[in-house]
C-alpha positions in Angstrom: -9.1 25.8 29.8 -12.1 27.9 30.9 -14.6 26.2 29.1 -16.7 25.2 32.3 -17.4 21.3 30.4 -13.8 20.6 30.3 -14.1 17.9 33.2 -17.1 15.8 31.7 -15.9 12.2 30.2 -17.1 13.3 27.0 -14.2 16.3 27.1 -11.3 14.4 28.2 -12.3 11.6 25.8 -12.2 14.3 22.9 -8.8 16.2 24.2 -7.2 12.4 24.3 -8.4 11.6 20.9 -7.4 14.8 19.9 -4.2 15.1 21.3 -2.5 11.6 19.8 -0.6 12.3 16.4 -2.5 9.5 14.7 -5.7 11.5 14.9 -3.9 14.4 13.1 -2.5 11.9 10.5 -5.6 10.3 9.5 -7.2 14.0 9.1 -3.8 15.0 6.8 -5.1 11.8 4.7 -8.6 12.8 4.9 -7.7 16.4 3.7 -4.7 15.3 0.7 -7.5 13.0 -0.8 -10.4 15.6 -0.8 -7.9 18.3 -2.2 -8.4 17.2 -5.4 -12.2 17.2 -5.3 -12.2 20.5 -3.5 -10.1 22.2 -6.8 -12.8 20.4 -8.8 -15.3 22.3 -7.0 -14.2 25.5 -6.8 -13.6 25.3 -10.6 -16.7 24.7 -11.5 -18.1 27.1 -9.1 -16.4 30.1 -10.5 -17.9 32.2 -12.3 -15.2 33.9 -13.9 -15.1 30.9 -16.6 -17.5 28.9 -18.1 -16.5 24.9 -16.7 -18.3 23.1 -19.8 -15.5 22.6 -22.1 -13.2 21.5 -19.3 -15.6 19.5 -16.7 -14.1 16.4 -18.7 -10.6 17.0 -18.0 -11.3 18.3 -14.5 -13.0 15.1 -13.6 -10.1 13.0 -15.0 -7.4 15.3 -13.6 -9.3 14.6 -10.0 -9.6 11.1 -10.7 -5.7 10.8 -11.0 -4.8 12.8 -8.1 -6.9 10.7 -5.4 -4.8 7.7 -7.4 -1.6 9.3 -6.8 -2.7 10.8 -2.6 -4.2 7.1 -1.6 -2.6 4.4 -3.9 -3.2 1.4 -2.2 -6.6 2.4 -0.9 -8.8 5.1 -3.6 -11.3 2.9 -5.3 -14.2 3.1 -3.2 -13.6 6.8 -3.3 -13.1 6.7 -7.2 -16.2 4.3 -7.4 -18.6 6.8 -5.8 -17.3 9.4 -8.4 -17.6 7.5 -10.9 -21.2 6.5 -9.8 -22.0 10.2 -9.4 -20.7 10.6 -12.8 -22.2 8.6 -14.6 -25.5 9.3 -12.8 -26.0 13.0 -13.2 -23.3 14.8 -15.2 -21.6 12.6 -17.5 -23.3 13.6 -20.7 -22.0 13.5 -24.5 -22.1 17.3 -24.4 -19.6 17.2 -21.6 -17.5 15.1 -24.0 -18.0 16.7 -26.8 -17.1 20.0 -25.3 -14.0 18.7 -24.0 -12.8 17.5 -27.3 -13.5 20.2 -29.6 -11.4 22.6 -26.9 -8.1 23.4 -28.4 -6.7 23.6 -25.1 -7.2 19.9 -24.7 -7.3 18.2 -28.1 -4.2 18.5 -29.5 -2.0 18.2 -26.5 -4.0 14.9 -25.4 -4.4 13.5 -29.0 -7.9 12.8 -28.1 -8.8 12.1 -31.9 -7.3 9.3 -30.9 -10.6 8.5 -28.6 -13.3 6.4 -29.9 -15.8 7.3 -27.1 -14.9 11.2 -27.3 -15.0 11.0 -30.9 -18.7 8.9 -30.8 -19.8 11.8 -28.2 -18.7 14.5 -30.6 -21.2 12.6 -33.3 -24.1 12.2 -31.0 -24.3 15.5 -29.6 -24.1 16.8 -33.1 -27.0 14.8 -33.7 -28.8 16.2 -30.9 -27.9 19.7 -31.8 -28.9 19.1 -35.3 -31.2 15.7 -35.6 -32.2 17.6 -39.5 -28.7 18.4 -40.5 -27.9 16.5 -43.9 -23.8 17.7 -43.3 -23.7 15.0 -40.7 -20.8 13.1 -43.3 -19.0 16.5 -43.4 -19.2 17.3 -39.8 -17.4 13.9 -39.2 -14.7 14.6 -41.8 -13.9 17.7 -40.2 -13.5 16.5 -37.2 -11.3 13.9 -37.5 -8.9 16.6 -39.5 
């Protein structure tokens, strides 16, 4: 009330937008489908634990929680992860990481994935491109 701009057009424009509960709805939208993004963030941004092993699941976990906050309207918001994903951080390391974490692999029965399974191979090869126990590493994983 004693801001001395409160009487310009631009003011009362903003208090009226402001003031109707349909502005506040479409910001409790905006906020329930970034929620899950912001946990992603602040996860990986810790530095308490290291996010390598669990960026996989993280990105899924977010994935599922925009579906469930904005069923009937998430996949452009899940199309510019996804885009962003696949650009600069999904990598077979990710993968692998995610499968060879105890936390995950046996409660998600991810030996069951080809594609985590396939990662788990190629960044083996990358680790190792000389390694002759490439037949054993393979056995041992899928044990």
């Amino acid at each position: 009330m004693e801001w001395n701009q409160r009487k310009t057009e631009g003011a009362k424009t903003c208090s009226k937008i402001v003031l109707f509960d349909s502005f506040w709805d479409k910001i409790h939208n905006v906020v329930s489908f970034l929620h899950p993004m912001y946990k992603v963030l602040r996860a990986v941004d810790n530095e308490m634990w290291p996010p390598m092993g669990s960026m996989y699941e993280l990105m899924r976990i977010m994935s599922e929680g925009i579906m469930t906050t904005i069923p009937n309207s998430y996949q452009w918001v899940i199309s510019i992860i996804d885009h962003r994903w696949t650009r600069a951080l999904e990598n077979p390391l990710h993968q692998a990481a995610y499968y060879l974490n105890p936390k995950f692999h046996y409660k998600r029965r991810l030996h069951e994935n080809q594609d985590l399974t396939m990662a788990v191979h190629e960044a083996f090869e990358r680790l190792f491109p000389e390694s002759t126990a490439q037949a054993d590493f393979g056995n041992q994983v899928m044990q």
